[in-house]
C-alpha positions as MATLAB code, in Angstrom:
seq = 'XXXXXXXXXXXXXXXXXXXXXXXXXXXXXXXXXXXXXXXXXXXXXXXXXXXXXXXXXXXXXXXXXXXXXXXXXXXXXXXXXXXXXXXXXXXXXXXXXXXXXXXXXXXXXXXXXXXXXXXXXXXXXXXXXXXXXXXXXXXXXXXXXXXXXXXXXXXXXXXXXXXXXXXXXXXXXXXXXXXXXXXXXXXXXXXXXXXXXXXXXXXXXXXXXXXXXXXXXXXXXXXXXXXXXXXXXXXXXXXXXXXXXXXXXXXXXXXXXXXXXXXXX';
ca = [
       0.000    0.000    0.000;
       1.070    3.343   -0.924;
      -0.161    6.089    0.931;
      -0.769    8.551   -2.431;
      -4.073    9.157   -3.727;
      -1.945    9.563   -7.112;
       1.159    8.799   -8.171;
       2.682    8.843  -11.708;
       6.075    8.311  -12.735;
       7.170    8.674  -16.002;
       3.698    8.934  -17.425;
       2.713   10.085  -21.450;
      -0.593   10.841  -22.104;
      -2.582   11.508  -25.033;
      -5.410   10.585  -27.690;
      -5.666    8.085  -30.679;
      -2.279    6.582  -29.183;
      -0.504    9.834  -30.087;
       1.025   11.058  -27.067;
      -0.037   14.828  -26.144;
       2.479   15.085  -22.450;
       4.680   12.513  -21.656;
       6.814   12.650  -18.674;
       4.865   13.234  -15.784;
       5.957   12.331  -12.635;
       4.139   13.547   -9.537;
       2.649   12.175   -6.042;
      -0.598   13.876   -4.634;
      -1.025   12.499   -0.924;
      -4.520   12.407    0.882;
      -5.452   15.870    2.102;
      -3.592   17.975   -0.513;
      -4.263   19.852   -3.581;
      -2.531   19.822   -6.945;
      -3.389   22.625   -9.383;
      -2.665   22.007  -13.142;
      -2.257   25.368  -14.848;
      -1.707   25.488  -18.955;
      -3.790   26.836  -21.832;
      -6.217   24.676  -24.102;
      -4.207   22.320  -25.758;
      -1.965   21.875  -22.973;
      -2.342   18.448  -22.236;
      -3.981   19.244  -19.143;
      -7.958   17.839  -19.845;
      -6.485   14.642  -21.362;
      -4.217   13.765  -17.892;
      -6.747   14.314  -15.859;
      -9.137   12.270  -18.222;
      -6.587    9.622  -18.106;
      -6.316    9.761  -13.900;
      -9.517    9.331  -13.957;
      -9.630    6.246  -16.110;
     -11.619    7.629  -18.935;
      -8.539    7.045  -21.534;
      -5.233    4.891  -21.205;
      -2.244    6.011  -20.126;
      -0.199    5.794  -23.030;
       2.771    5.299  -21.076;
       4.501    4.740  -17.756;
       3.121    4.102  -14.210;
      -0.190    5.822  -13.248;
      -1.661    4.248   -9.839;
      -4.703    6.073   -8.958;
      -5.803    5.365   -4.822;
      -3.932    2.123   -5.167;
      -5.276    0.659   -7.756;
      -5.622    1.299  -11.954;
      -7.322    4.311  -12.944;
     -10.586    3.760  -13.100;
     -11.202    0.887  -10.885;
     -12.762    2.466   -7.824;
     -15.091    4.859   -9.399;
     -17.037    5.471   -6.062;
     -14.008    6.998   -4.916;
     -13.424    9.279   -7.579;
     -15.469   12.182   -8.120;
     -15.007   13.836  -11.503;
     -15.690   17.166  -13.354;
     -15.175   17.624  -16.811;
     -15.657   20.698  -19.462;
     -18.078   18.722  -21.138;
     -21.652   17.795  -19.805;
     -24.398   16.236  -21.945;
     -26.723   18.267  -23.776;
     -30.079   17.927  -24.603;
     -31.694   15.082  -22.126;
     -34.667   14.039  -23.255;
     -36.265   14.436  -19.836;
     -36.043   17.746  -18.078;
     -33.345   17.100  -15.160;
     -34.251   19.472  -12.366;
     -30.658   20.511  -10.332;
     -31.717   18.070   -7.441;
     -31.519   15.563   -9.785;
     -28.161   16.438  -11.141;
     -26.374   16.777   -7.856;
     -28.112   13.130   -6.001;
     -26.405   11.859   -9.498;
     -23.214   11.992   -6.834;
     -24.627    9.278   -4.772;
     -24.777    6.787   -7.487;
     -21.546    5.534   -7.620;
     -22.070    4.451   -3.669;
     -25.792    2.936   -4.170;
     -24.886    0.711   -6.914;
     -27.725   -0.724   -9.408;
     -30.373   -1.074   -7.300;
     -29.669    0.892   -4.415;
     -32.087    3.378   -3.022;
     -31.254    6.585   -1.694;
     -30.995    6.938    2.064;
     -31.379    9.602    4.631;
     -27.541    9.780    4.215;
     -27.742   10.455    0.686;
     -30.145   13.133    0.957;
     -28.373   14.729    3.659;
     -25.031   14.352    1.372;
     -27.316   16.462   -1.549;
     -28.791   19.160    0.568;
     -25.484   19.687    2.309;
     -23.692   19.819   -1.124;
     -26.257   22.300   -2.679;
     -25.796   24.678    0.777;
     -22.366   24.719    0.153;
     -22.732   25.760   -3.423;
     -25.791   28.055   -2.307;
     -28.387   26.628   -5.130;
     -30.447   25.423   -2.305;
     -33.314   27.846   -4.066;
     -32.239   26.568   -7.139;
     -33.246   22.804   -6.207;
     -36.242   22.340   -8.425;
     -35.149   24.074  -10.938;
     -34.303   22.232  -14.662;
     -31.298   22.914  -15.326;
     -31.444   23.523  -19.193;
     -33.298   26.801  -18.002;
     -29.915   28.135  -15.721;
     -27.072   30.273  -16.464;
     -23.482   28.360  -17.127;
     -22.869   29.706  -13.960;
     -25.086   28.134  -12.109;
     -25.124   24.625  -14.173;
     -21.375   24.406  -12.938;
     -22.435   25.413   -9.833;
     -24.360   22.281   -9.827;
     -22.025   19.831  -11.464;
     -19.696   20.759   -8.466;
     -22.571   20.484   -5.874;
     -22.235   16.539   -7.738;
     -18.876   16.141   -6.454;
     -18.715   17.463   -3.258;
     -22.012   15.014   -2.567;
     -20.248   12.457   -3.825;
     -17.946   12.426   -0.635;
     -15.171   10.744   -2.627;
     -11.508   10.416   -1.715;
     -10.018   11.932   -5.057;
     -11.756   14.951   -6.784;
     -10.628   15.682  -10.235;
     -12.044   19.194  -11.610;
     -11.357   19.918  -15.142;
     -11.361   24.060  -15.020;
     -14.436   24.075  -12.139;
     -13.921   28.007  -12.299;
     -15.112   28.499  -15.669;
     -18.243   30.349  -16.406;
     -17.859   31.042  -12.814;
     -18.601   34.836  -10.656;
     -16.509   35.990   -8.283;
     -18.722   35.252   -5.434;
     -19.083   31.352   -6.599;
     -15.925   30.724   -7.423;
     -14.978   31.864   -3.515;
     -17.581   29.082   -2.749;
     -15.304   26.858   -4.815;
     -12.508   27.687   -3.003;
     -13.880   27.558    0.029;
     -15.854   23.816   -0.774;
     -12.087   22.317   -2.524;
     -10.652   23.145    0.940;
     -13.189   21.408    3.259;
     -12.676   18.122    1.263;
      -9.249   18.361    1.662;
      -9.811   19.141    5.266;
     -12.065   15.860    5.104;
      -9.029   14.068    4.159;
      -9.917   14.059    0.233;
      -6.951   14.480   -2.473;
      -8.181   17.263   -4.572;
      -6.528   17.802   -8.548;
      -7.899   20.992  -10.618;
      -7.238   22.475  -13.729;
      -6.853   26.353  -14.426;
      -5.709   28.692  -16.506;
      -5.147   31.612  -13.798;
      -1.755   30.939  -11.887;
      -3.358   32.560   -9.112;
      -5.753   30.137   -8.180;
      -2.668   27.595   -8.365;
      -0.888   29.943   -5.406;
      -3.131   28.313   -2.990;
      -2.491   24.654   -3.976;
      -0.295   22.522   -2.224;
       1.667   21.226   -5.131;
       1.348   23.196   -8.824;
       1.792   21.524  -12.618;
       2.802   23.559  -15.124;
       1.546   22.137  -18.752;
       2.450   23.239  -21.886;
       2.636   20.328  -24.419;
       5.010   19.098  -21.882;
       5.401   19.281  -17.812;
       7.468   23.131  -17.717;
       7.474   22.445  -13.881;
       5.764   20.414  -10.951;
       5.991   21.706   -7.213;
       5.171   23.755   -4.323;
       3.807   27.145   -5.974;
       6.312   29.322   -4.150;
       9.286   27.519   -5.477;
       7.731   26.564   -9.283;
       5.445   29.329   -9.765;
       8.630   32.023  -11.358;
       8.268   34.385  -14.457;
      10.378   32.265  -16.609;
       7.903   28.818  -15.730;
       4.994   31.055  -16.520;
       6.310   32.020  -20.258;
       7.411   29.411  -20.853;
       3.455   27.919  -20.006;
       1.517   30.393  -21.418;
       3.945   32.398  -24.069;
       4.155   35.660  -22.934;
       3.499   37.735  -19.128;
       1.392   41.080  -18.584;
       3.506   41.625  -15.382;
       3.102   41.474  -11.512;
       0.573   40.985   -8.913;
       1.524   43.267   -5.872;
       3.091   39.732   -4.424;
       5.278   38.879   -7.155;
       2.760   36.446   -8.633;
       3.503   36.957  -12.263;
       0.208   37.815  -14.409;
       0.230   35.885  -17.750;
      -2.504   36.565  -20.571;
      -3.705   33.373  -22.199;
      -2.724   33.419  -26.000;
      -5.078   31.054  -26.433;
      -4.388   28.918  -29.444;
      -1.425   30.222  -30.353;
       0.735   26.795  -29.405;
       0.734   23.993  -31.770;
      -0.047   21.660  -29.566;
      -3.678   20.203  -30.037;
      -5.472   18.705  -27.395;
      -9.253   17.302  -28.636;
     -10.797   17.621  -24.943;
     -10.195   21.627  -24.856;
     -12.061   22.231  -27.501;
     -15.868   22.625  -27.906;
     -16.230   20.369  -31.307;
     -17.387   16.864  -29.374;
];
């Protein structure tokens, strides 16, 4: 038994068996945070796709809570960019966040006063408590992420894996966010997120810079330096008042192409 909730070493990933980032070798423990900062294209959707078991590693060693990717999905809570459109039946947001609790009922399970407990508490936390009955094809983005997080905080897994939960996000939620990705790692939960502000990486406990390749992997106060960030994102604007270099995304100005950033699915 190891005691990481990930741990990759040497790992490639990518799509159609053409490798997108190889080389990653990292260790996120219980109770941490790792933030993955890079642009679209970066390679950072398709690692976390791969922790998560949704694709094959195309390379290395990738153990996720012991075990292959994949194999525990009750443990692992997961947020991509992408969420289904168009249901045929109208799913209200209650129904979208209990969807956490389905991993742990199995088949044939029916919900519990535990589970329900598990939804209210995670729509409090994400304040769309008012929001409950709601169908969720009639929200903002806003609050339709708002929900799918809601989904993984329910969940009460031991791994979270966020694939850029701040999108389409307001100030005000996205200090909910903050505030909800620190309580599960207070639970005891390892917590991996994607972004492409550096600042929201400063509060992680470990950072990965992506740009086709790994530019650095780390605390934040010893990765996080203006050369890492150009060479992650092409070009900075300047400073924060604490030295934080400020990069502007160029969007798709690197090569690289990565199928999972991109809204053609």
């Amino acid at each position: 038994m190891s005691d990481a909730a990930v741990r990759a070493r040497g790992v490639a990933v990518g799509w159609d068996g053409r490798v997108v980032v190889e080389d990653i070798t990292l260790e996120v423990p219980p109770a941490s945070t790792l933030a993955i900062v890079g642009t679209n294209g970066s390679g950072k959707s398709t690692f976390l796709r791969t922790v998560v078991g949704l694709q094959p590693a195309l390379g290395g060693e990738l153990r996720v809570l012991d075990g292959a990717p994949g194999a525990q999905p009750a443990r692992v809570a997961y947020v991509g960019q992408f969420h289904p459109q168009g249901f045929v039946l109208p799913l209200r947001v209650r129904d979208v966040v209990a969807m956490g609790r389905f991993p742990r009922l199995g088949l044939l399970g029916r919900p519990g006063p535990e589970d329900h407990a598990r939804v209210e508490e995670a729509m409090g936390r994400m304040q769309i408590l008012p929001l409950a009955r709601r169908a969720l094809r009639d929200l903002s983005g806003g609050q339709r992420q708002r929900a799918y997080v809601a989904q993984a905080l329910a969940q009460r897994a031991d791994l979270l894996v966020l694939d850029e939960p701040a999108s389409g996000l307001d100030p005000a939620a996205r200090e909910l966010l903050t505030a909800a990705l620190d309580e599960e790692r207070v639970r005891g939960a390892a917590v991996i997120h994607s972004t492409h502000d550096v600042r929201e990486a400063m509060h992680a406990d470990q950072a990965l810079l992506m740009a086709g390749r790994v530019v650095a992997v780390g605390p934040p106060g010893e990765v996080v330096s203006k050369e890492a960030v150009i060479a992650t994102f092409g070009l900075v604007l300047g400073d924060l008042p604490d030295g934080t270099p400020i990069a502007l995304d160029p969007g798709h100005a690197h090569g690289h192409h990565d199928p999972h950033d991109h809204h053609h699915h």
